[in-house]
mmCIF file of the N, C-alpha and C atoms, coordinates in Angstrom:
data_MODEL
# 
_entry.id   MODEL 
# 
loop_
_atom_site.group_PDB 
_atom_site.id 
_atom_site.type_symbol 
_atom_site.label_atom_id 
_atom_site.label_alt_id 
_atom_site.label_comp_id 
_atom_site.label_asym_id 
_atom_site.label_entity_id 
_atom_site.label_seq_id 
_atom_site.pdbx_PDB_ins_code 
_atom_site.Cartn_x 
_atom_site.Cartn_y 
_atom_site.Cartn_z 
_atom_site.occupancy 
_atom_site.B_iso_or_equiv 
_atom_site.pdbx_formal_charge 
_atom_site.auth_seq_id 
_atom_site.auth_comp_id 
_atom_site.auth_asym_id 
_atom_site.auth_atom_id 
_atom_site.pdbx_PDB_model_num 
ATOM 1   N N  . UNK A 1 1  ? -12.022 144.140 15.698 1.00 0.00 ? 1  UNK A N  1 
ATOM 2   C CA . UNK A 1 1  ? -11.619 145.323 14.979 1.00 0.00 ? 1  UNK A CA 1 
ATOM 3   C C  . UNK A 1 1  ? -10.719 146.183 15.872 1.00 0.00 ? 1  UNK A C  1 
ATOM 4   N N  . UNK A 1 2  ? -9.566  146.535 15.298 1.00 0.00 ? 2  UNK A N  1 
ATOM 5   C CA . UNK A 1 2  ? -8.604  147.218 16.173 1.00 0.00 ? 2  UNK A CA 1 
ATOM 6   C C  . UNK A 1 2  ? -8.907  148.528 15.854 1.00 0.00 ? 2  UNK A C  1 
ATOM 7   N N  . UNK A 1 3  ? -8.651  149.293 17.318 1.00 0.00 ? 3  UNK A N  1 
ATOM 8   C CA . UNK A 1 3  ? -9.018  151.145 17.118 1.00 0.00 ? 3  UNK A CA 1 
ATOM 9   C C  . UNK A 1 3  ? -7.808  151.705 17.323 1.00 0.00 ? 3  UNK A C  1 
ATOM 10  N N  . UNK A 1 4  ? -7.708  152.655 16.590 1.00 0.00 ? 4  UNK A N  1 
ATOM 11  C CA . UNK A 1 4  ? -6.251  153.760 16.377 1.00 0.00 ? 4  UNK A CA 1 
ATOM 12  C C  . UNK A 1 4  ? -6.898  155.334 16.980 1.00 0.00 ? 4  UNK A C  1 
ATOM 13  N N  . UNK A 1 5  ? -6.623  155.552 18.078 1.00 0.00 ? 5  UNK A N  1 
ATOM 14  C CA . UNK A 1 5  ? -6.443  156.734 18.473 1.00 0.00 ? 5  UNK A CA 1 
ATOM 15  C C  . UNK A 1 5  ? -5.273  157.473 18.963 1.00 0.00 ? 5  UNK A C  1 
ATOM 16  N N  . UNK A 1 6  ? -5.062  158.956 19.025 1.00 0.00 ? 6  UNK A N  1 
ATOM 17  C CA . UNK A 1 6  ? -4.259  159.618 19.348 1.00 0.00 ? 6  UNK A CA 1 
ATOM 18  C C  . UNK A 1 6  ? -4.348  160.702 20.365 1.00 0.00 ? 6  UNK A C  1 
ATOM 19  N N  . UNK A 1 7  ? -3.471  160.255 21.448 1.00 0.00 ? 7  UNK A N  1 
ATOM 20  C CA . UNK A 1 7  ? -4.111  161.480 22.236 1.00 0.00 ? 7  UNK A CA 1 
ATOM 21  C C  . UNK A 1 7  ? -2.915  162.708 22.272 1.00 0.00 ? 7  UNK A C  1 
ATOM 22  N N  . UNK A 1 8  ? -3.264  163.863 23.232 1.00 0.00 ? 8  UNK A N  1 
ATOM 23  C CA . UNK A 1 8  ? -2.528  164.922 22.659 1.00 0.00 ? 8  UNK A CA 1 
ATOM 24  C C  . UNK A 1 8  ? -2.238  164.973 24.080 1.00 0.00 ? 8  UNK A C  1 
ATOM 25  N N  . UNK A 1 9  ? -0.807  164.864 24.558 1.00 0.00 ? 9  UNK A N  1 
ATOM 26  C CA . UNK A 1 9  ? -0.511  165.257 25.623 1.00 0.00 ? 9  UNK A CA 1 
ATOM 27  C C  . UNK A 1 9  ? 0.665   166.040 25.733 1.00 0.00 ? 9  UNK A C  1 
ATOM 28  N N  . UNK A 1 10 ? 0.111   167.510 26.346 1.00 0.00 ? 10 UNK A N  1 
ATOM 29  C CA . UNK A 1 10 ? 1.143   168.495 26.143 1.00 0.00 ? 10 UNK A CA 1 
ATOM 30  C C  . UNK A 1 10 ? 2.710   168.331 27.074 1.00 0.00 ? 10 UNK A C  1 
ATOM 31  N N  . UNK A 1 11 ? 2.893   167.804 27.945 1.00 0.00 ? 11 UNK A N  1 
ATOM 32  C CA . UNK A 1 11 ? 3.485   168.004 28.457 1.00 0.00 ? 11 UNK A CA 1 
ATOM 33  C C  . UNK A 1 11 ? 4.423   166.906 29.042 1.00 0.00 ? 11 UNK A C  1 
ATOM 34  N N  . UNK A 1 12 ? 4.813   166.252 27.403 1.00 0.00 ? 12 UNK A N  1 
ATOM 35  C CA . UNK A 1 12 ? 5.453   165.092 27.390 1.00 0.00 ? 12 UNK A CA 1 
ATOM 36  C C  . UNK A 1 12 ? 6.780   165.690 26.509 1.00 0.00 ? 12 UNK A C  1 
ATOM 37  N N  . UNK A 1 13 ? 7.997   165.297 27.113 1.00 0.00 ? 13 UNK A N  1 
ATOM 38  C CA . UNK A 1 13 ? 9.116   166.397 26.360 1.00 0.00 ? 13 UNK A CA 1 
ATOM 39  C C  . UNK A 1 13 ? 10.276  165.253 26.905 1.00 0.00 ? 13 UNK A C  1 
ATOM 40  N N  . UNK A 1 14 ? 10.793  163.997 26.958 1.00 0.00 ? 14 UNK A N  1 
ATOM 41  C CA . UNK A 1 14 ? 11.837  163.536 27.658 1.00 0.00 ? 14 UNK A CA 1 
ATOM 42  C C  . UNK A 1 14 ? 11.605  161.953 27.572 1.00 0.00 ? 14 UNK A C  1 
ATOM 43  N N  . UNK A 1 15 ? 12.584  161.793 27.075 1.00 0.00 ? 15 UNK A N  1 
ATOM 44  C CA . UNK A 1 15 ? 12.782  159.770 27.355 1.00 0.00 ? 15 UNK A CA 1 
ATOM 45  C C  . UNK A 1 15 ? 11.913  159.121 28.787 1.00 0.00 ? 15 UNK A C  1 
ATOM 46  N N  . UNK A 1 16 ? 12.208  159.901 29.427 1.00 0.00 ? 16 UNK A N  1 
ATOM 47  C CA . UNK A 1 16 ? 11.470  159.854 31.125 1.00 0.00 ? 16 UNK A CA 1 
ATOM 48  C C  . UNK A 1 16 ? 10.148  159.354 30.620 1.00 0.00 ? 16 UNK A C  1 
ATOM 49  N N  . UNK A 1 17 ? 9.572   160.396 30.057 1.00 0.00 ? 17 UNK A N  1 
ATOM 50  C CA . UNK A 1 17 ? 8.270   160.836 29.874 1.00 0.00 ? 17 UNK A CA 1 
ATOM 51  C C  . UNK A 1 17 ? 7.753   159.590 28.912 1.00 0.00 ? 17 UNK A C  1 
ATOM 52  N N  . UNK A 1 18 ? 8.134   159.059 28.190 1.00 0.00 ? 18 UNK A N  1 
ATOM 53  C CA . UNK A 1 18 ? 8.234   158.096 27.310 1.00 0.00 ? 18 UNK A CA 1 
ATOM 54  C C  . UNK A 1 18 ? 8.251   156.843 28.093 1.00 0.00 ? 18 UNK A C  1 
ATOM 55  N N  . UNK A 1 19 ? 9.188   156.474 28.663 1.00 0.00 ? 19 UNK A N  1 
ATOM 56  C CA . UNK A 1 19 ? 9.280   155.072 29.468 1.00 0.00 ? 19 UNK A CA 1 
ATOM 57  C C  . UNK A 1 19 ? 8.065   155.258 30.395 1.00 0.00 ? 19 UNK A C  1 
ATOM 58  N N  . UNK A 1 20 ? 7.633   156.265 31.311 1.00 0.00 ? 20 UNK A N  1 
ATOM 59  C CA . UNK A 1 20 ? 6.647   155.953 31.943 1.00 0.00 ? 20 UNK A CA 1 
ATOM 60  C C  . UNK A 1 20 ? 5.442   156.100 31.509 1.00 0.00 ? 20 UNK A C  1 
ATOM 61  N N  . UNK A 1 21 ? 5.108   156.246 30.304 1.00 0.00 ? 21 UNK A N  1 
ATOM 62  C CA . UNK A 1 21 ? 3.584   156.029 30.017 1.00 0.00 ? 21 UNK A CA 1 
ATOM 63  C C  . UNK A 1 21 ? 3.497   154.992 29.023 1.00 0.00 ? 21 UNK A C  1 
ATOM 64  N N  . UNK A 1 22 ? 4.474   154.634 28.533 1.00 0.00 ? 22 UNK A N  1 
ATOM 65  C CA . UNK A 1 22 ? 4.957   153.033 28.010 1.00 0.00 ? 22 UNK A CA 1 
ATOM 66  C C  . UNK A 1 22 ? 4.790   152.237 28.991 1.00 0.00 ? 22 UNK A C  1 
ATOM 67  N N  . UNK A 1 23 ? 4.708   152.141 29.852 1.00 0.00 ? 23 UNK A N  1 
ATOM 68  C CA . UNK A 1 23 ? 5.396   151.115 31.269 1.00 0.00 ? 23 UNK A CA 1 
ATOM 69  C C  . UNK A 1 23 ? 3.502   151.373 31.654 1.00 0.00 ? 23 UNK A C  1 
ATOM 70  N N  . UNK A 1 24 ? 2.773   152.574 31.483 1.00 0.00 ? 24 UNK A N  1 
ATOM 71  C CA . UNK A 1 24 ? 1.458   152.290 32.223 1.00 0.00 ? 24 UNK A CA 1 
ATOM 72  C C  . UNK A 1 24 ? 0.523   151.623 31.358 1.00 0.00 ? 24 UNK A C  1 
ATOM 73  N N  . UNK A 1 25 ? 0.621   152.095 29.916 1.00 0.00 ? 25 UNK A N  1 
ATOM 74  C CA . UNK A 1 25 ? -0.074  151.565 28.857 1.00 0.00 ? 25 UNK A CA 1 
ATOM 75  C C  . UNK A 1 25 ? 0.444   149.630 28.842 1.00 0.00 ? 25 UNK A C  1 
ATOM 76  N N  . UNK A 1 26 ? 1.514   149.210 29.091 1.00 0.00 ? 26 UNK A N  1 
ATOM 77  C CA . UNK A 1 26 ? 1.874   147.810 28.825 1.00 0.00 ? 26 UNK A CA 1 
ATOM 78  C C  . UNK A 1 26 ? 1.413   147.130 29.833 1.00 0.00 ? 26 UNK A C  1 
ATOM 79  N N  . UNK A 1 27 ? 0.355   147.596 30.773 1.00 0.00 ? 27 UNK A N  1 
ATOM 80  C CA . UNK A 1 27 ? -0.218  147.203 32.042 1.00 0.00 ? 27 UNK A CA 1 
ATOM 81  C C  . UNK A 1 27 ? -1.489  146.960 31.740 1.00 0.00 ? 27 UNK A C  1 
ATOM 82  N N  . UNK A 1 28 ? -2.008  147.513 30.387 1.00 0.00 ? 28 UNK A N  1 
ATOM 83  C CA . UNK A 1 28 ? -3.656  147.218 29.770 1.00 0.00 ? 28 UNK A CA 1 
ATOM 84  C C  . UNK A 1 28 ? -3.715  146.096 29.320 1.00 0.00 ? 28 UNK A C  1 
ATOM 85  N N  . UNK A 1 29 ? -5.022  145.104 29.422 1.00 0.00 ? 29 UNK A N  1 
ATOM 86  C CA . UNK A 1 29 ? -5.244  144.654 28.323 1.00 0.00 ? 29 UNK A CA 1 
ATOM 87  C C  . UNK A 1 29 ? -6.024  145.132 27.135 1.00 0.00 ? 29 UNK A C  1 
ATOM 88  N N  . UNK A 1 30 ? -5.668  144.691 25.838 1.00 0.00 ? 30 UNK A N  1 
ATOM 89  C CA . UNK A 1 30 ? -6.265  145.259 24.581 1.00 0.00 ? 30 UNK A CA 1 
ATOM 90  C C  . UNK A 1 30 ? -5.349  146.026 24.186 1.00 0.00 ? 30 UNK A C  1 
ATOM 91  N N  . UNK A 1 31 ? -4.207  146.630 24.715 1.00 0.00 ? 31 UNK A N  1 
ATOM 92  C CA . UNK A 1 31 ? -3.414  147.472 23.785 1.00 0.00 ? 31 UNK A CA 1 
ATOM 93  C C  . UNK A 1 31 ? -2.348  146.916 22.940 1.00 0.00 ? 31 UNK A C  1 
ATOM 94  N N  . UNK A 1 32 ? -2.863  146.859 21.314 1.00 0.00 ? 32 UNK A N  1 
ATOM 95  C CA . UNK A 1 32 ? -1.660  145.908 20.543 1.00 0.00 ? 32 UNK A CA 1 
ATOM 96  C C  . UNK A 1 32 ? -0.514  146.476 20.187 1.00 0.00 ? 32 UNK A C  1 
ATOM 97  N N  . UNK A 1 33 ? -0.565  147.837 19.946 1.00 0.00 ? 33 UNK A N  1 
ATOM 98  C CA . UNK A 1 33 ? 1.081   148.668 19.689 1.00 0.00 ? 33 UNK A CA 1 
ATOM 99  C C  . UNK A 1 33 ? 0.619   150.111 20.424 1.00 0.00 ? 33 UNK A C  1 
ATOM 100 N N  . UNK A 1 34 ? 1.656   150.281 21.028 1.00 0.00 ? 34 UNK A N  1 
ATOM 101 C CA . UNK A 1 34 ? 2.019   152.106 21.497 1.00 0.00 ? 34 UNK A CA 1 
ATOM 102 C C  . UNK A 1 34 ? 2.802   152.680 20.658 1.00 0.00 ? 34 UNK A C  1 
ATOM 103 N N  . UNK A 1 35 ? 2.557   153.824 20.766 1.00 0.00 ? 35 UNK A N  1 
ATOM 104 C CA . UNK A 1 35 ? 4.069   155.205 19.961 1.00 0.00 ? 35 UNK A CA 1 
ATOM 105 C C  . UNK A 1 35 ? 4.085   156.472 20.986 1.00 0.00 ? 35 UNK A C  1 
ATOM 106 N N  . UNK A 1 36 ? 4.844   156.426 21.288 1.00 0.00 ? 36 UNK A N  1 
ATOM 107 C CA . UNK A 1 36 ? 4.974   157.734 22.038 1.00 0.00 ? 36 UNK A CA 1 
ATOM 108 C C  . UNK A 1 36 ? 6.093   159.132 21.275 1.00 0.00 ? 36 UNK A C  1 
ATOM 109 N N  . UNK A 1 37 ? 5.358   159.719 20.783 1.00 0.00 ? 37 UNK A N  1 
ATOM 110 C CA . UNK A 1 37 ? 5.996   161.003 19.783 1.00 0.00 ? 37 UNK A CA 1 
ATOM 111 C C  . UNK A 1 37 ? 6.537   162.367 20.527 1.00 0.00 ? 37 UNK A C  1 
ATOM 112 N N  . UNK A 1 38 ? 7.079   162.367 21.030 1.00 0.00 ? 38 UNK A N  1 
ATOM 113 C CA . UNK A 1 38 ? 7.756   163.579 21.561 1.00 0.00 ? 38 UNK A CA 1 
ATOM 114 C C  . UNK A 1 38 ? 7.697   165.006 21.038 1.00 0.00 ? 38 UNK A C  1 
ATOM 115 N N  . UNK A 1 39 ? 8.103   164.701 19.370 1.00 0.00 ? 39 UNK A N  1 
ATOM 116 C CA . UNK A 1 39 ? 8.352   165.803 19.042 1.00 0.00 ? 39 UNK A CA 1 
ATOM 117 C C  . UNK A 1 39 ? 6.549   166.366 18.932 1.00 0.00 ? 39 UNK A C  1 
ATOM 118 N N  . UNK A 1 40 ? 5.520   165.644 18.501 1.00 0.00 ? 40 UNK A N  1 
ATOM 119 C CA . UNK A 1 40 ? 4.177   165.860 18.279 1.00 0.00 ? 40 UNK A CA 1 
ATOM 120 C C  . UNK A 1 40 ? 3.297   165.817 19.745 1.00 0.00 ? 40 UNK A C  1 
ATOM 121 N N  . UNK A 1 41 ? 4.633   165.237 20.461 1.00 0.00 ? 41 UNK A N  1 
ATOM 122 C CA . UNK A 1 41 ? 3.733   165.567 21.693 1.00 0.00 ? 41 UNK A CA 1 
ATOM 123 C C  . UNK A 1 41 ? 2.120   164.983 21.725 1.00 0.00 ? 41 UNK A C  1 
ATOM 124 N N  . UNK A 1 42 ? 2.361   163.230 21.290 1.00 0.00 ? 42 UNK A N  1 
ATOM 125 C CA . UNK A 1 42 ? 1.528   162.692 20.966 1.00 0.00 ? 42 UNK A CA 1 
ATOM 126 C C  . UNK A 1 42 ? 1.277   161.070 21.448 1.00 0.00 ? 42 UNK A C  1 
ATOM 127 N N  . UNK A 1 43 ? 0.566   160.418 22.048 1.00 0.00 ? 43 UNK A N  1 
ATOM 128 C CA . UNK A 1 43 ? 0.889   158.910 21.960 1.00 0.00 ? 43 UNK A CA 1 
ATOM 129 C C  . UNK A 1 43 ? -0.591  158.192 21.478 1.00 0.00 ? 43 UNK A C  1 
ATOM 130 N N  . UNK A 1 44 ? 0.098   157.626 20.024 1.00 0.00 ? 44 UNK A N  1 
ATOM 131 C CA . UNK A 1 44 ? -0.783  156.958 19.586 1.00 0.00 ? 44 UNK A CA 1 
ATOM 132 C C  . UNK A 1 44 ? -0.990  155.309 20.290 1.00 0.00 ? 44 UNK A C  1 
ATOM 133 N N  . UNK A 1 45 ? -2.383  154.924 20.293 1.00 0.00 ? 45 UNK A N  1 
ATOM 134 C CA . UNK A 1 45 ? -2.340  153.471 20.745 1.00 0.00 ? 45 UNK A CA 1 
ATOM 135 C C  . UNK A 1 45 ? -3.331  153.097 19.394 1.00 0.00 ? 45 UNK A C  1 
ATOM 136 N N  . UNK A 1 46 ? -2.708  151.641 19.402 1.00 0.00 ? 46 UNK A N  1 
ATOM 137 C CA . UNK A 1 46 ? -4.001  150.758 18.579 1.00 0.00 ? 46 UNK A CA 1 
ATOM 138 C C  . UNK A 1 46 ? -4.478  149.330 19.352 1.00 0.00 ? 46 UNK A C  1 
ATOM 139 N N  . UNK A 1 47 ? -5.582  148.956 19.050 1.00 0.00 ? 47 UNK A N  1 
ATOM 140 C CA . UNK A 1 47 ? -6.224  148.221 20.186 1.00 0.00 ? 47 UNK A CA 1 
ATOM 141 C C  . UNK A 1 47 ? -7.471  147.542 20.284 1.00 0.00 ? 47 UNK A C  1 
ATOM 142 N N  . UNK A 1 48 ? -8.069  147.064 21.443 1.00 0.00 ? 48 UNK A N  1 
ATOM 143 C CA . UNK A 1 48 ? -9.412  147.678 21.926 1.00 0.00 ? 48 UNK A CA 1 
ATOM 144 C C  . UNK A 1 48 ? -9.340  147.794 23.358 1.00 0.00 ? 48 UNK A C  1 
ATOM 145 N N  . UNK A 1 49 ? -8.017  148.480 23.887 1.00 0.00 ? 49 UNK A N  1 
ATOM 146 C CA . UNK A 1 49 ? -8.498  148.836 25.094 1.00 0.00 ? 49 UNK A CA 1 
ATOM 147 C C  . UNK A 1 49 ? -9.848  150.259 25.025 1.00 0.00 ? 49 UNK A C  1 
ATOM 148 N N  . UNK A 1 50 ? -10.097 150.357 26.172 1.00 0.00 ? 50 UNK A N  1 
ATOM 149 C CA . UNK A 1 50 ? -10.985 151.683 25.680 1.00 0.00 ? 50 UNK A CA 1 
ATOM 150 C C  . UNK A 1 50 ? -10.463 153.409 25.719 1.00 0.00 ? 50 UNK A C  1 
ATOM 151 N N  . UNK A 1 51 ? -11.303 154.383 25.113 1.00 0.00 ? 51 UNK A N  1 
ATOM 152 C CA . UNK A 1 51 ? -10.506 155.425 25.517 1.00 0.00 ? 51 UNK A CA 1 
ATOM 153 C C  . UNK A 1 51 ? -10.299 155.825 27.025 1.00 0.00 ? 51 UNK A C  1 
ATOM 154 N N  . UNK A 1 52 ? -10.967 155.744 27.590 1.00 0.00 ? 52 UNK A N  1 
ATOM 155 C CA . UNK A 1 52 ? -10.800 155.992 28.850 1.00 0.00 ? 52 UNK A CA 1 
ATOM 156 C C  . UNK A 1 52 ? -9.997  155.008 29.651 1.00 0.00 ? 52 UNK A C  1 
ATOM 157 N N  . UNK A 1 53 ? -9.849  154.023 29.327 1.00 0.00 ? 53 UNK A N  1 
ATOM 158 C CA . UNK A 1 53 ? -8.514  152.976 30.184 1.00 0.00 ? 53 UNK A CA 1 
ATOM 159 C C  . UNK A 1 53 ? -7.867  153.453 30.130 1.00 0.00 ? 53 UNK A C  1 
ATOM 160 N N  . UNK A 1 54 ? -7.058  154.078 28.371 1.00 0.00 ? 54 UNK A N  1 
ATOM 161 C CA . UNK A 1 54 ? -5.870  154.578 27.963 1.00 0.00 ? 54 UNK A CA 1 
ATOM 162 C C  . UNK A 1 54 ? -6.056  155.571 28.674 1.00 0.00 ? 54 UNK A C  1 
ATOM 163 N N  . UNK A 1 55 ? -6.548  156.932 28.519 1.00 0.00 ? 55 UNK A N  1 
ATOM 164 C CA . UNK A 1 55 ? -6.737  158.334 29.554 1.00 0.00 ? 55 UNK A CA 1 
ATOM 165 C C  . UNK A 1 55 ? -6.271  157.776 30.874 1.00 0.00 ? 55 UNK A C  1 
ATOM 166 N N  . UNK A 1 56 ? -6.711  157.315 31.501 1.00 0.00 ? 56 UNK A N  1 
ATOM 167 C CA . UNK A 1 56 ? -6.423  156.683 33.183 1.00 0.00 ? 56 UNK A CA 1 
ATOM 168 C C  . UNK A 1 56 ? -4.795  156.427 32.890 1.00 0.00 ? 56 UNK A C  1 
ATOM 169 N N  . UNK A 1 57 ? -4.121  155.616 31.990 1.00 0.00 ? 57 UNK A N  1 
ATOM 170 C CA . UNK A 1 57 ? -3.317  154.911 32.121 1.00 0.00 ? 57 UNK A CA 1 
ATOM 171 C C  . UNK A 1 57 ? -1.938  155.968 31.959 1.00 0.00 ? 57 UNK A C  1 
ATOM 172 N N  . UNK A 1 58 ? -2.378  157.062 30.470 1.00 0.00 ? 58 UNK A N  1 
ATOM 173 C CA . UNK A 1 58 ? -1.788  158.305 30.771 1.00 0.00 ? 58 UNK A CA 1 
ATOM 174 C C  . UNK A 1 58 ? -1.801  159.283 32.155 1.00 0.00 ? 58 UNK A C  1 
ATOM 175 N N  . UNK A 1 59 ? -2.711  159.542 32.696 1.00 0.00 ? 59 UNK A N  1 
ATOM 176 C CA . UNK A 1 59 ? -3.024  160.005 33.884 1.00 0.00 ? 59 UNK A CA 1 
ATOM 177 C C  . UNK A 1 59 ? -1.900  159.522 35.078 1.00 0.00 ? 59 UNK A C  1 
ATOM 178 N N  . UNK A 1 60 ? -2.060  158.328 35.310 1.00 0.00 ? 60 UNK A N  1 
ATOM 179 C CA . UNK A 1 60 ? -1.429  157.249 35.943 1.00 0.00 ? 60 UNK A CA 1 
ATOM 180 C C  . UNK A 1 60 ? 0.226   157.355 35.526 1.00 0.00 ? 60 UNK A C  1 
ATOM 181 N N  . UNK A 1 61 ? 0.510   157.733 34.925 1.00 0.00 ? 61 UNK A N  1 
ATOM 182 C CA . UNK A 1 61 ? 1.729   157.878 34.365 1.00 0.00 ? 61 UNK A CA 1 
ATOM 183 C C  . UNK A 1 61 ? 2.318   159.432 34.997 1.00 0.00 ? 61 UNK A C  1 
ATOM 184 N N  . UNK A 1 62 ? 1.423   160.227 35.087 1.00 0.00 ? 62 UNK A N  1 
ATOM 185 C CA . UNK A 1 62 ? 1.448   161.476 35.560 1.00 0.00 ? 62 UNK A CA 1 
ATOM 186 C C  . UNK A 1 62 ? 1.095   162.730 34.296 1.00 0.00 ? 62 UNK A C  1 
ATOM 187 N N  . UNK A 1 63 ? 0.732   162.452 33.463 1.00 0.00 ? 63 UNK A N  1 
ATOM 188 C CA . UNK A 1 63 ? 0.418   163.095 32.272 1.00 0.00 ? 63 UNK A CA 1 
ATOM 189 C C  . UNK A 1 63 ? -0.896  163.153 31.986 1.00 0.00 ? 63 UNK A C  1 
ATOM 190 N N  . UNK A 1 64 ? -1.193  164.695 31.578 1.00 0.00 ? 64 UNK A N  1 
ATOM 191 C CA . UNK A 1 64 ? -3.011  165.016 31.303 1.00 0.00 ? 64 UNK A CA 1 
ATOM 192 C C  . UNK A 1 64 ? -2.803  164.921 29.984 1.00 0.00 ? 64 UNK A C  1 
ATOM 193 N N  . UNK A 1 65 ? -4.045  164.202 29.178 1.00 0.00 ? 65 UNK A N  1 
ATOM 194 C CA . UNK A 1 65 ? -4.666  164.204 28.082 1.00 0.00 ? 65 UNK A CA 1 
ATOM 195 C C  . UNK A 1 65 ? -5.128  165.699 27.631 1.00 0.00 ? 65 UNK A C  1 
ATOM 196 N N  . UNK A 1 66 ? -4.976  166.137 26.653 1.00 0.00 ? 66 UNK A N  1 
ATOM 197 C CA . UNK A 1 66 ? -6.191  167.527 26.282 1.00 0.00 ? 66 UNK A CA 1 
ATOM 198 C C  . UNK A 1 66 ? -6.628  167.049 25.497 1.00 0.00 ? 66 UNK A C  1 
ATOM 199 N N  . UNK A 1 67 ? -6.827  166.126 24.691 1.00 0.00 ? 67 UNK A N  1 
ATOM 200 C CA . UNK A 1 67 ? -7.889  165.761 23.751 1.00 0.00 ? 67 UNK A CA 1 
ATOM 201 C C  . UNK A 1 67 ? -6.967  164.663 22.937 1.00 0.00 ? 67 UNK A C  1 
ATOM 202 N N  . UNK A 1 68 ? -8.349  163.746 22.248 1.00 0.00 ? 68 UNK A N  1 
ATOM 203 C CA . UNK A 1 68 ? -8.067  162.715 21.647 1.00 0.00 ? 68 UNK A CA 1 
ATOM 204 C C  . UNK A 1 68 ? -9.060  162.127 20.410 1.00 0.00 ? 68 UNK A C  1 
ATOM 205 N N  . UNK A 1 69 ? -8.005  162.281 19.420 1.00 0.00 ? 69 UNK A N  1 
ATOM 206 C CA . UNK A 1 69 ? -8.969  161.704 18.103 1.00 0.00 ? 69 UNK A CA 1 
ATOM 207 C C  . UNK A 1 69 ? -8.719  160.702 17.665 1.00 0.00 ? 69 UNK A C  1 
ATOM 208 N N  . UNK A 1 70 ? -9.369  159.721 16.571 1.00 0.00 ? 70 UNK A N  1 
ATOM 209 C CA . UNK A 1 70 ? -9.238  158.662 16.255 1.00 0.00 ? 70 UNK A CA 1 
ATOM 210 C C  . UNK A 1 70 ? -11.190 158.393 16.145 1.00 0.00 ? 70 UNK A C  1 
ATOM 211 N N  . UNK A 1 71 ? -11.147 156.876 15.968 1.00 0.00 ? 71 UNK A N  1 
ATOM 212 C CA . UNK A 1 71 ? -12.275 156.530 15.863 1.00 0.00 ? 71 UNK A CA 1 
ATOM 213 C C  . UNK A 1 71 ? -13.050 156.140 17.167 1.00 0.00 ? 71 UNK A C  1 
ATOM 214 N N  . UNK A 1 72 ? -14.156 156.789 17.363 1.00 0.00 ? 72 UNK A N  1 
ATOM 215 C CA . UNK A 1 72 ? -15.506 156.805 18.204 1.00 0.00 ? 72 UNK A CA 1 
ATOM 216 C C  . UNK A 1 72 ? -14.383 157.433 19.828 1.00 0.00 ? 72 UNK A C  1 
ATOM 217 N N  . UNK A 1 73 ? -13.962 158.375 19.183 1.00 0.00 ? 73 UNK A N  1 
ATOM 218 C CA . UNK A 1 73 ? -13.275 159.699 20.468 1.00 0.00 ? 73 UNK A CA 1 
ATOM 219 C C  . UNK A 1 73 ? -14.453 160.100 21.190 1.00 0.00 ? 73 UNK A C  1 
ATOM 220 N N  . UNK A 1 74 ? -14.118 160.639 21.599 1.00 0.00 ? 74 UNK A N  1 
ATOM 221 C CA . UNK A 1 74 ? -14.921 161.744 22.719 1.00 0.00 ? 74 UNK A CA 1 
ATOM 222 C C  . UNK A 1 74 ? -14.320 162.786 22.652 1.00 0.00 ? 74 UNK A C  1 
ATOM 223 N N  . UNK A 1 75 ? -13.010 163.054 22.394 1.00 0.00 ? 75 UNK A N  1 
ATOM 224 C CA . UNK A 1 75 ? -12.611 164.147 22.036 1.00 0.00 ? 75 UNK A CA 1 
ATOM 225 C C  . UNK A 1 75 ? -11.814 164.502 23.614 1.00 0.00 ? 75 UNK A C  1 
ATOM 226 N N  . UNK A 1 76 ? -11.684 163.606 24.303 1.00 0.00 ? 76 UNK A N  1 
ATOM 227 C CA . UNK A 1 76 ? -10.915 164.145 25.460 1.00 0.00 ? 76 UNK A CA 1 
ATOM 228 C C  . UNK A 1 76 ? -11.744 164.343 26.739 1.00 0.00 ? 76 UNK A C  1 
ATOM 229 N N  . UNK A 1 77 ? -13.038 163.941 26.594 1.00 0.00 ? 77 UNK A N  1 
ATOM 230 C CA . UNK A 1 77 ? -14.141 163.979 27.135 1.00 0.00 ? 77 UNK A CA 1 
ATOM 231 C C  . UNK A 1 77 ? -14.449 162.855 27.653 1.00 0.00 ? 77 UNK A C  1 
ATOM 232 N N  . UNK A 1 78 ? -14.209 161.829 28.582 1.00 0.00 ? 78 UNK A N  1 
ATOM 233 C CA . UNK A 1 78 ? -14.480 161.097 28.254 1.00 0.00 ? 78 UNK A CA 1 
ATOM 234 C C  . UNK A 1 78 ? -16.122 160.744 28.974 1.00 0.00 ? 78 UNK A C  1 
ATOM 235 N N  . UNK A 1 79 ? -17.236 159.618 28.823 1.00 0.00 ? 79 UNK A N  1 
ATOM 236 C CA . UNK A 1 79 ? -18.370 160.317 29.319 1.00 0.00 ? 79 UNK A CA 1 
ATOM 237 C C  . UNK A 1 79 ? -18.323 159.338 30.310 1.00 0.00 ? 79 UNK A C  1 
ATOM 238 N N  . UNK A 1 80 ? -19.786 158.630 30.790 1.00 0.00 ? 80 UNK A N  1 
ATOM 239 C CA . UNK A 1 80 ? -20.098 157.710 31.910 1.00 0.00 ? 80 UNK A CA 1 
ATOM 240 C C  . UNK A 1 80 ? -19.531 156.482 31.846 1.00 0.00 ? 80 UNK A C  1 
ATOM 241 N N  . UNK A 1 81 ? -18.792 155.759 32.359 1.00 0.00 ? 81 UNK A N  1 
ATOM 242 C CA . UNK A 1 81 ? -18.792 154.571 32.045 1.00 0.00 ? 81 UNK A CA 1 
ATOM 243 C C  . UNK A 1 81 ? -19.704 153.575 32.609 1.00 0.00 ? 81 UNK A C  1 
ATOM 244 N N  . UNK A 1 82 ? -20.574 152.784 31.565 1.00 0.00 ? 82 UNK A N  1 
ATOM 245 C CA . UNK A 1 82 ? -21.940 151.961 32.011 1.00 0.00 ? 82 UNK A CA 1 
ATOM 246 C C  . UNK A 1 82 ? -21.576 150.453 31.888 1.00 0.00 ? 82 UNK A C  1 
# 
């Protein structure tokens, strides 16, 4: 079952900004399509990587998450990993 979440990252504004969290996300496995939205200041993934790979992978890119919805979120939270 593939998961569609969206995370909200404010401080994505530039093609730049786009190629490099494209370039960190295409480094997962489980991620079947990216979108990176500029104007919404948004990058959706669908998948099963997990939320928190993706978070890291944004991170890793140089970009903070503030929150993320979709199915079985945390909301930007992400908790223990067990």
């Amino acid at each position: 079952m593939l998961i569609t979440r969206t995370y909200h990252v404010p401080d994505i504004s530039c093609d730049h900004c786009r190629t490099s969290i494209e370039a960190e996300l295409d480094k997962l496995e489980g991620v079947g399509s990216r979108q990176v939205d500029l104007t919404d200041k948004t990058v959706t993934v669908e998948g099963m990587a997990s939320e928190e790979a993706v978070t890291k992978a944004i991170s890793d890119a140089g970009y903070e998450v503030e929150r993320v919805e979709g199915a079985g979120s945390t909301g930007g939270h992400p908790g223990p990993i067990l």
